[in-house]
C-alpha positions in Angstrom: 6.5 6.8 1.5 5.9 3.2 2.8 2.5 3.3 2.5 3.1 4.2 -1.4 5.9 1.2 -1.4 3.3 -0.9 -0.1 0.4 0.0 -2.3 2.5 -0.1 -5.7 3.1 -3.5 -4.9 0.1 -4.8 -3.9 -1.5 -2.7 -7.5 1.1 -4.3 -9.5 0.4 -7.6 -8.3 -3.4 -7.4 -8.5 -2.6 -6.2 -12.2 -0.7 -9.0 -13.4 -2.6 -11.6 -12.1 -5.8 -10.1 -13.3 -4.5 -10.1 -16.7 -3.5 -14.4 -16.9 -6.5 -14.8 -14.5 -9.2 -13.4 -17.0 -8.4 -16.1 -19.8 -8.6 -18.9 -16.4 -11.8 -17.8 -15.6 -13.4 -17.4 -19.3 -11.5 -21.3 -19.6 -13.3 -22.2 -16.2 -9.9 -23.2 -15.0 -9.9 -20.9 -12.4 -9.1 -22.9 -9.3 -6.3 -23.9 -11.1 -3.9 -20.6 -10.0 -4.9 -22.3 -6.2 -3.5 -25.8 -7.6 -0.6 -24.1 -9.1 0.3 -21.7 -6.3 0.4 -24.8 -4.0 2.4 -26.5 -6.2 5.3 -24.9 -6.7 6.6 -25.2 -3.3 8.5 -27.8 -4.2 10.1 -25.7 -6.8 11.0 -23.3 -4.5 12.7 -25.5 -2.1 14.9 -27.0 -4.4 15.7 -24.3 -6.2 16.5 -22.8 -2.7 18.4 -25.8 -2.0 20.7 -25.7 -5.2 21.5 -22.3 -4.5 21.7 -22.1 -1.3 20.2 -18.5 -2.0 16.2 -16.8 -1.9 17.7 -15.0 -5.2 14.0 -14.8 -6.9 15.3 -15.2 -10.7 16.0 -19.1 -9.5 13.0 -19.3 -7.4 10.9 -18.2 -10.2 12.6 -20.7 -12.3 11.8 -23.6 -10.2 8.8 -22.6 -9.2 7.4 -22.2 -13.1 8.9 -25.1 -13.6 6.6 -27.2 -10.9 3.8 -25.0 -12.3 4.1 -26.2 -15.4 4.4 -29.8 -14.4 1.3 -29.1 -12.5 -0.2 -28.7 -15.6 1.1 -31.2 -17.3 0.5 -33.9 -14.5 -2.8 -32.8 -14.7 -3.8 -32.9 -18.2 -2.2 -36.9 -18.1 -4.1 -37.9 -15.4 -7.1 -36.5 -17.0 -6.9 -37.7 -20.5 -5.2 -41.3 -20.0 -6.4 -42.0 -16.5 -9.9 -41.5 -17.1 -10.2 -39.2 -14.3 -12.4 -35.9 -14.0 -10.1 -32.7 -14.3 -11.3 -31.3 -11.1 -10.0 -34.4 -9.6 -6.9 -34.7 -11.3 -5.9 -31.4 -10.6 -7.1 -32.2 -7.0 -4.8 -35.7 -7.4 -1.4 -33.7 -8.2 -1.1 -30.5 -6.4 -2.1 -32.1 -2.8 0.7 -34.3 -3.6 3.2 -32.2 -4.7 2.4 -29.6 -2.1 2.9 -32.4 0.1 6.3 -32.8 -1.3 7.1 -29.6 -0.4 6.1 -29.4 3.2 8.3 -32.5 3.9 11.3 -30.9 1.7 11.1 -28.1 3.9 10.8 -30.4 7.3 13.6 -31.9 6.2 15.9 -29.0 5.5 14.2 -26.8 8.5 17.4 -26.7 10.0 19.3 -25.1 7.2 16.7 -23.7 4.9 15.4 -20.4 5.8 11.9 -21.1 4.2 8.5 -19.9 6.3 5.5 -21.4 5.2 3.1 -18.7 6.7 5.3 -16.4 4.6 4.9 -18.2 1.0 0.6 -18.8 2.2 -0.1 -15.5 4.0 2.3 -13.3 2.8 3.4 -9.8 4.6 3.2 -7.1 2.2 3.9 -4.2 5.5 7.9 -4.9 5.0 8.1 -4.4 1.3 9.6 -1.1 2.3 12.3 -3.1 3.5 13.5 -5.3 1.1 15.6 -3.5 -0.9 17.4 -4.1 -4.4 20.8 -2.3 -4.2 22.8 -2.3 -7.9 25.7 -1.0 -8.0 26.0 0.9 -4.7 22.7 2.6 -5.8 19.6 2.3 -3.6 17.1 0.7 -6.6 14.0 0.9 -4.0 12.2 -2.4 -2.6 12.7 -5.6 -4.6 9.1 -6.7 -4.8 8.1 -4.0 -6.8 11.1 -4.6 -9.8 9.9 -8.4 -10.0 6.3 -7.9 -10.0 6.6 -4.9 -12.8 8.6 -7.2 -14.7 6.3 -9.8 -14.6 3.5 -7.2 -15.1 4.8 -6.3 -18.1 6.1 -9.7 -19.4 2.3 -10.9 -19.1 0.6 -7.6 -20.6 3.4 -8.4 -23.7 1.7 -11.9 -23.8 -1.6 -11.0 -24.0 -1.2 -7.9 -26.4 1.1 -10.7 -28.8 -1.5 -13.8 -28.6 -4.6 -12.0 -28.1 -6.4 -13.4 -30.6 -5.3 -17.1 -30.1 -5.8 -16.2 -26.6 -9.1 -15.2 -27.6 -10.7 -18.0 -29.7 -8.7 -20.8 -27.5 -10.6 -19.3 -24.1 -14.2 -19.7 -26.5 -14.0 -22.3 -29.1 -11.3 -24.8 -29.1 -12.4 -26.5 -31.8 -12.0 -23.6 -34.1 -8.8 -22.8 -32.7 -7.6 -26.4 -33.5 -9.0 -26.4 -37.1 -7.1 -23.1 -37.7 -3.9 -24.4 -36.8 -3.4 -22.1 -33.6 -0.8 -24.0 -31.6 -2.9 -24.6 -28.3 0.4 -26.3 -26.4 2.2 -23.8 -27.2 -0.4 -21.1 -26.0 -1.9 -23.3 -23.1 1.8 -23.8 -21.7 2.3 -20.1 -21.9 -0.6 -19.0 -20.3 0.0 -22.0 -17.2 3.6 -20.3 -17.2 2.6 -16.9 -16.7 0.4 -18.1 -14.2 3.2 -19.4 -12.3 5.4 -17.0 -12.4 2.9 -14.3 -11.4 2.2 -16.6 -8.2 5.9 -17.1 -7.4 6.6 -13.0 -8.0 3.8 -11.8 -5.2 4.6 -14.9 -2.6 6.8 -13.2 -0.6 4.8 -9.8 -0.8 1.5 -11.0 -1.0 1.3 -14.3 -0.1 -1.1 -17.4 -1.9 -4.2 -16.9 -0.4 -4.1 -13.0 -1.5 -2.9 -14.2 -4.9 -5.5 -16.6 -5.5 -7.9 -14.2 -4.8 -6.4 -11.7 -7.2 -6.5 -14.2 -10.0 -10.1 -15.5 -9.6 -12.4 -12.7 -7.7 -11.5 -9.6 -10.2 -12.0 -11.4 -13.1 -14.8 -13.4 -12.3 -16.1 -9.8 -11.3 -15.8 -8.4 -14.9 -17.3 -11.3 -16.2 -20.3 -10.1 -14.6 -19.8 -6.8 -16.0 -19.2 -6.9 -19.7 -19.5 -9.4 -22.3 -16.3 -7.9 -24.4 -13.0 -9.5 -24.0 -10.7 -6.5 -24.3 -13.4 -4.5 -21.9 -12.7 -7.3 -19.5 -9.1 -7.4 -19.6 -9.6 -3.6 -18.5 -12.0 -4.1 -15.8 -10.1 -6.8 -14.3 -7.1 -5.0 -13.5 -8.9 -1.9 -12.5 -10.7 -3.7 -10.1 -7.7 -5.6 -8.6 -5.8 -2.4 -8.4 -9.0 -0.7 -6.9 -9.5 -3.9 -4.4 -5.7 -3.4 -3.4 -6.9 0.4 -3.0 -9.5 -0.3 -0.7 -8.2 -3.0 0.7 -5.3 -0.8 2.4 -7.5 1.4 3.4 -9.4 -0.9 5.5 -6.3 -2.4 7.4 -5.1 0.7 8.3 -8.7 1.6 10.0 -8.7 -1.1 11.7 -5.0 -2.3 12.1 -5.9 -6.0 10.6 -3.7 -8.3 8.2 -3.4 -5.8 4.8 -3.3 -9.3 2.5 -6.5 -10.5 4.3 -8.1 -6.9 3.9 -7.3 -6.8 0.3 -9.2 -10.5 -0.3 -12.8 -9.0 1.7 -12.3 -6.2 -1.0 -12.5 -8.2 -3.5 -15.4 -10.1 -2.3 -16.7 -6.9 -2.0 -17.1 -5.8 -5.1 -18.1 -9.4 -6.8 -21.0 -9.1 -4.1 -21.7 -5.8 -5.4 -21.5 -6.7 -9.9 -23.5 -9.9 -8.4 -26.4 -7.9 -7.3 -26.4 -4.3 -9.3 -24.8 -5.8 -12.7 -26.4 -4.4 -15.9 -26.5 -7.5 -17.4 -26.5 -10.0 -14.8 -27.4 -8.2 -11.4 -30.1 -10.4 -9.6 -31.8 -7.3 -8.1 -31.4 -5.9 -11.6 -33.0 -8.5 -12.7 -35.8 -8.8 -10.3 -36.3 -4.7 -11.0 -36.3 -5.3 -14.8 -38.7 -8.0 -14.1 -40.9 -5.7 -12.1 -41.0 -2.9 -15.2 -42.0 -5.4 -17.9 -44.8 -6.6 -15.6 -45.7 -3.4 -14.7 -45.9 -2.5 -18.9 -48.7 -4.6 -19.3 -52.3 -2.9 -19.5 -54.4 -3.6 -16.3 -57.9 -5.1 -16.5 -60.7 -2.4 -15.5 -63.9 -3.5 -14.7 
C-alpha cells in the first residue's frame, strides 16, 4: 500500500500543476512557477513563525500570498522600471528567496524548517504523514491537500476557460472585450502558488517545476487544441510520475529526481517523433515530398 500512497501523490501533483502550467507555457511565462516556487519561502517562514505550527492551510496562505507579490513585484519593476520581464522576475525572487534563507538562519534554532525538504522534497514518507480527524485514520495528509488543490484548479479552468483561453492568445482582444485580465492573471499566479506550496513537502521545487513546465511544454508539441492540451498535459505528468516510480525503484535512486528524467523523457521523445513538430518527422516528411518528384531519365 505505500507504494500506491506514494504514487497517488505524486499523480495528483503532476495533475494540478499541469493544469495552471499549460496556460504559463502557451503565455511564455513558464519559468515563472521556478520564480514563484522560490519565492514563497518567505511566506512560509513567517507564516510558520506566527503560528508556531507547519499546519499547511496557513502555510498555503503565506505562501500564495508571497506568490502573488512575486507577481506583482514583477509586473512593477517591468512596466515603471523600464526593465525586461525576464529580468525583473530575475530581480525579485532572488531577493526574496534571499529573505527567506536568512528568516530561516535566523530562527534555525526554533523553526523546524529544512531547506533540502521545501527544494528536493521526499515523496517515500507520504505513507507516513497522516491526517487523523476525529480519532479516524483519514490516510496521508499530502494526498487531501493536493486533491483539494487539484480540484480547486480543474474548477478554475472549467469556470474561466474561455477568458483563460483568449488571455493566453490575444490580449488585446481580451482587453477590448472587457475580460478582467487582473482579475484572471492574479488567479492563475494564485493557483500557481498554491499548487507549488501543496507538493513542497511531498515533492519538493525542483520536481514541481518540472511538473509545471516539461508536460505542458510536451503537449504543446503535440496538439494545436487547447482543451486537447489541457488533457495531454496531465496525462503525461501522471504518466511521468508513473514511470518515474518505476525507475527509482529499479535502481533505488531519489523518486522526485526519477520522476523529472521522465519528464525529459518524453519531451525528448514529442521533440523528435511529433506529428506536427517532430524534427525526424520532419526530416522524413521532407524526404517523401522529394522523393514525389519525377526523376530525369536520360
Amino acid at each position: 500500500m505505500t507504494d500506491v500512497w506514494i504514487i497517488i501523490t505524486a499523480v495528483l501533483a503532476a495533475s494540478a500543476c499541469a493544469l495552471v502550467g499549460s496556460f504559463l507555457v502557451l503565455r511564455k511565462q513558464a519559468m515563472l512557477s521556478d520564480a514563484i516556487s522560490h519565492a514563497v519561502l518567505p511566506g512560509i517562514v513567517i507564516a510558520f513563525l506566527l503560528t508556531s505550527s507547519r499546519n499547511t492551510f496557513p502555510m498555503l496562505i503565506g505562501a500564495g500570498a508571497f506568490g502573488l507579490l512575486t507577481v506583482y513585484l514583477t509586473d512593477k519593476l517591468h512596466s515603471k522600471g523600464r526593465i525586461m520581464h525576464d529580468s525583473s522576475m530575475g530581480i525579485v525572487f532572488t531577493t526574496l528567496f534571499a529573505i527567506g534563507v536568512i528568516l530561516v538562519s535566523l530562527f534555525a534554532t526554533t523553526v523546524d524548517l529544512d531547506l533540502d525538504c521545501i527544494l528536493f522534497g521526499e515523496i517515500a514518507y507520504v505513507p507516513w504523514d497522516r491526517w487523523t480527524f476525529n480519532g479516524l485514520d483519514m490516510g496521508p495528509r499530502p494526498i487531501w491537500i493536493l486533491g483539494c488543490v487539484f480540484l480547486l484548479n480543474l474548477l478554475f479552468v472549467i469556470s474561466c476557460f474561455k477568458e483563460l483561453q483568449i488571455y493566453s492568445f490575444d490580449k488585446e482582444l481580451a482587453i477590448s472585450m472587457g475580460i478582467p485580465l487582473g482579475l484572471i492573471h492574479y488567479g492563475l499566479m494564485g493557483s500557481v502558488s498554491f499548487s507549488t506550496i501543496a507538493a513542497f513537502e511531498s515533492v519538493g521545487a525542483i520536481l514541481v517545476v518540472a511538473l509545471i513546465i516539461v508536460p505542458p511544454a510536451t503537449a504543446y508539441l503535440l496538439t494545436t487544441d487547447l482543451k486537447r492540451m489541457l488533457f495531454l498535459s496531465v496525462g503525461i505528468g501522471a504518466l511521468s510520475a508513473l514511470s518515474g516510480y518505476g525507475l527509482a525503484v529499479l535502481f533505488n535512486v531519489s523518486i522526485s529526481g526519477s520522476m523529472a528524467v521522465m519528464t525529459g523523457v518524453f519531451f525528448a521523445l514529442a521533440l523528435l517523433f511529433s506529428p506536427i513538430e517532430g524534427l525526424i518527422t520532419r526530416k522524413f516528411r521532407k524526404t517523401d515530398v522529394i522523393s514525389d518528384y519525377p526523376t530525369a531519365t536520360t
